[in-house]
Residue frames as qw, qx, qy, qz and C-alpha x, y, z in Angstrom:
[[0.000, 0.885, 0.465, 0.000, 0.00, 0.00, 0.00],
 [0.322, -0.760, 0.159, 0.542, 2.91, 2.55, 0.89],
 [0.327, -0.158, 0.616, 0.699, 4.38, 1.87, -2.96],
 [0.128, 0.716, 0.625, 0.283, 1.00, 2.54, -4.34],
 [0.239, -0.906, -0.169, 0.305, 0.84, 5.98, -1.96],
 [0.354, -0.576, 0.326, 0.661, 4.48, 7.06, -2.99],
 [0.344, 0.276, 0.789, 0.428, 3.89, 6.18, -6.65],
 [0.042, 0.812, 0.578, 0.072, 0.84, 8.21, -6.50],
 [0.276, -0.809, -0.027, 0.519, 2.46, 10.83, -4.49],
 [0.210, -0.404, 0.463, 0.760, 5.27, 11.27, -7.86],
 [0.262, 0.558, 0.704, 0.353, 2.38, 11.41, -10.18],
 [0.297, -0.893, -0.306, 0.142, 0.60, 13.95, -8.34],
 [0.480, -0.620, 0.232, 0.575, 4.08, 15.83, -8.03],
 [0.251, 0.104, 0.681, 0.680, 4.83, 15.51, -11.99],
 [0.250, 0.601, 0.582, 0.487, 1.66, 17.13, -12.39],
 [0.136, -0.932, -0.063, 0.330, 2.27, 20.04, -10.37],
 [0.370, -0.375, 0.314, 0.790, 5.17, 20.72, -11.90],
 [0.211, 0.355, 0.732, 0.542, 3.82, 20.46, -15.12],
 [0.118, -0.848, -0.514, 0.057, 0.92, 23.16, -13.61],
 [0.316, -0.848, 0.080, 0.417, 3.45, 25.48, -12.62],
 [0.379, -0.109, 0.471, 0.790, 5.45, 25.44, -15.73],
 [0.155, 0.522, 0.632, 0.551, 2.02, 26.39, -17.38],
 [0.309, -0.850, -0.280, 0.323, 1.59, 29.04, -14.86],
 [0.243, -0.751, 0.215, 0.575, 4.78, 30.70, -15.17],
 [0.483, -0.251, 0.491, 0.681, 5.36, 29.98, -18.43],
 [0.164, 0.496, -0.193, -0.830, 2.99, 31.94, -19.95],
 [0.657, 0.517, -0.078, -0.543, 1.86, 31.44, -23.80],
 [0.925, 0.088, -0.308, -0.206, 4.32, 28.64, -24.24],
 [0.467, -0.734, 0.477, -0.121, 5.40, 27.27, -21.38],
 [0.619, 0.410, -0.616, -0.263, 7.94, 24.70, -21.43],
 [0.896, -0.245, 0.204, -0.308, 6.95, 21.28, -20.15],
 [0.736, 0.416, -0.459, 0.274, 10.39, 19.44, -21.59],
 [0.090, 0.530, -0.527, 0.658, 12.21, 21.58, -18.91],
 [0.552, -0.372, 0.424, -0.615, 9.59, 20.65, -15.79],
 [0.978, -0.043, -0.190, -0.080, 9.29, 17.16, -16.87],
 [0.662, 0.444, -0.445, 0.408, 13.26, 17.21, -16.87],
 [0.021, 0.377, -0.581, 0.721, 13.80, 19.06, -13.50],
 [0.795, -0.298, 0.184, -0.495, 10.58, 16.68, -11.89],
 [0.959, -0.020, -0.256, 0.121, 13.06, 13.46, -12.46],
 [0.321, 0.433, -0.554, 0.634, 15.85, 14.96, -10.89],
 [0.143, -0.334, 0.674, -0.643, 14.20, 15.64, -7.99],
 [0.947, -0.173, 0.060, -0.266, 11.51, 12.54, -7.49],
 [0.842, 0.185, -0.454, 0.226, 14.76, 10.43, -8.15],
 [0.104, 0.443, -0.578, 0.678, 16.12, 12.25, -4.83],
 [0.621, -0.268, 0.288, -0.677, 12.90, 11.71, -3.26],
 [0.926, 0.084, -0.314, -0.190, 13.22, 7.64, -4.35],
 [0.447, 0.349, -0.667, 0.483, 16.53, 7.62, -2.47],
 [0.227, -0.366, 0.492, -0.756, 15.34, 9.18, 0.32],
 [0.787, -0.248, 0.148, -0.545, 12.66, 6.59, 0.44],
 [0.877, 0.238, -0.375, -0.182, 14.62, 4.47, -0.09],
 [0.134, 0.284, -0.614, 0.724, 17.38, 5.40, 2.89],
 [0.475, -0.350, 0.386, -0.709, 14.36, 5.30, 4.87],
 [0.940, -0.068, -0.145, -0.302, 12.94, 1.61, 4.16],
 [0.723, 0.238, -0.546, 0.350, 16.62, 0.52, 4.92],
 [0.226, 0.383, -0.594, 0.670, 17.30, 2.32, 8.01],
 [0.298, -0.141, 0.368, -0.870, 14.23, 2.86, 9.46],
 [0.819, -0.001, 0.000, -0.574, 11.96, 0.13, 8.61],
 [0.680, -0.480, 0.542, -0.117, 14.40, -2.62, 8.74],
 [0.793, 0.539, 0.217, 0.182, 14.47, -4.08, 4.89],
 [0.548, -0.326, 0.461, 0.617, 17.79, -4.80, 3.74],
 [0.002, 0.643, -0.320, -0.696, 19.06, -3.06, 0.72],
 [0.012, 0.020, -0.907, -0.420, 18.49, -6.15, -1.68],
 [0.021, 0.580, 0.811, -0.076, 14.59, -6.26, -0.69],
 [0.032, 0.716, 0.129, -0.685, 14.48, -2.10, -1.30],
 [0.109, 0.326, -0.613, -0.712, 16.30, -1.72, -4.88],
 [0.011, -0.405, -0.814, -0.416, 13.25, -3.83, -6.72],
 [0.031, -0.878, -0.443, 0.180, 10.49, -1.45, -4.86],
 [0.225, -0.574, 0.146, 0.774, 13.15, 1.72, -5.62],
 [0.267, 0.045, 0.790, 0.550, 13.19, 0.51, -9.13],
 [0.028, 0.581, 0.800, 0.145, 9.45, 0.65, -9.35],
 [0.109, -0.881, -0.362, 0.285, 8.55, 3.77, -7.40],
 [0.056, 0.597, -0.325, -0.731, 11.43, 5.89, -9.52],
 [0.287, -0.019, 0.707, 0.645, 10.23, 4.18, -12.72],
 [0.206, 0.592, 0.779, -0.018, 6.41, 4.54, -12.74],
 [0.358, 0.848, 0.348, -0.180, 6.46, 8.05, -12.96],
 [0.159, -0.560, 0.463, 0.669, 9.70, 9.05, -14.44],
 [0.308, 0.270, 0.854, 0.320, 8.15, 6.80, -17.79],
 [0.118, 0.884, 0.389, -0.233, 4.99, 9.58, -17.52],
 [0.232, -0.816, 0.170, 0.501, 7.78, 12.04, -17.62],
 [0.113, -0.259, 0.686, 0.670, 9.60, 11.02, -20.19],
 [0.383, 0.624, 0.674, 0.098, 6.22, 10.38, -22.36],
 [0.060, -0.875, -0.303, 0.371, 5.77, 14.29, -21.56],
 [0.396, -0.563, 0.434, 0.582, 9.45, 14.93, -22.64],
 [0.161, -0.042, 0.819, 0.549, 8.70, 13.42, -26.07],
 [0.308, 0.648, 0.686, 0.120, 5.46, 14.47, -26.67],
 [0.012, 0.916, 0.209, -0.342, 6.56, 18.07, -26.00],
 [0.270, -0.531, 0.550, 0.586, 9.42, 18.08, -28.39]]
């Protein structure tokens, strides 16, 4: 349920950005750029969850990296869709 939540959570995130590029950017804003700077930082935020399932929850590094995998691919894939439809 928590990989479903986080998952969700970097959708949700990818589409603010994506809001705010169309905010600030006016007549044409560019969604390449916010897709680009929303995988930099969800891929920090995948570490971080991912430091946290290791230290704090008790799951060894080999039982994290296949749930890391997932939760930085599901929406970085969106992203890059975005990346290449907007180009």
């Amino acid at each position: 349920m928590h990989t479903a939540l986080v998952i969700g959570s970097g959708i949700a995130m990818l589409f603010l950005f994506l809001l705010l590029s169309k905010l600030w950017g006016g007549v044409d804003p560019d969604f390449a750029f916010a897709a680009k700077a929303f995988v930099a930082v969800w891929f920090l935020v995948s570490v971080t969850n991912l430091w946290v399932g290791v230290t704090r929850a008790g799951y060894s590094v080999a039982d994290e990296l296949p749930i890391f995998c997932l939760v930085f691919a599901v929406p970085t894939l969106i992203a890059c869709f975005t990346i290449w439809r907007s180009l």
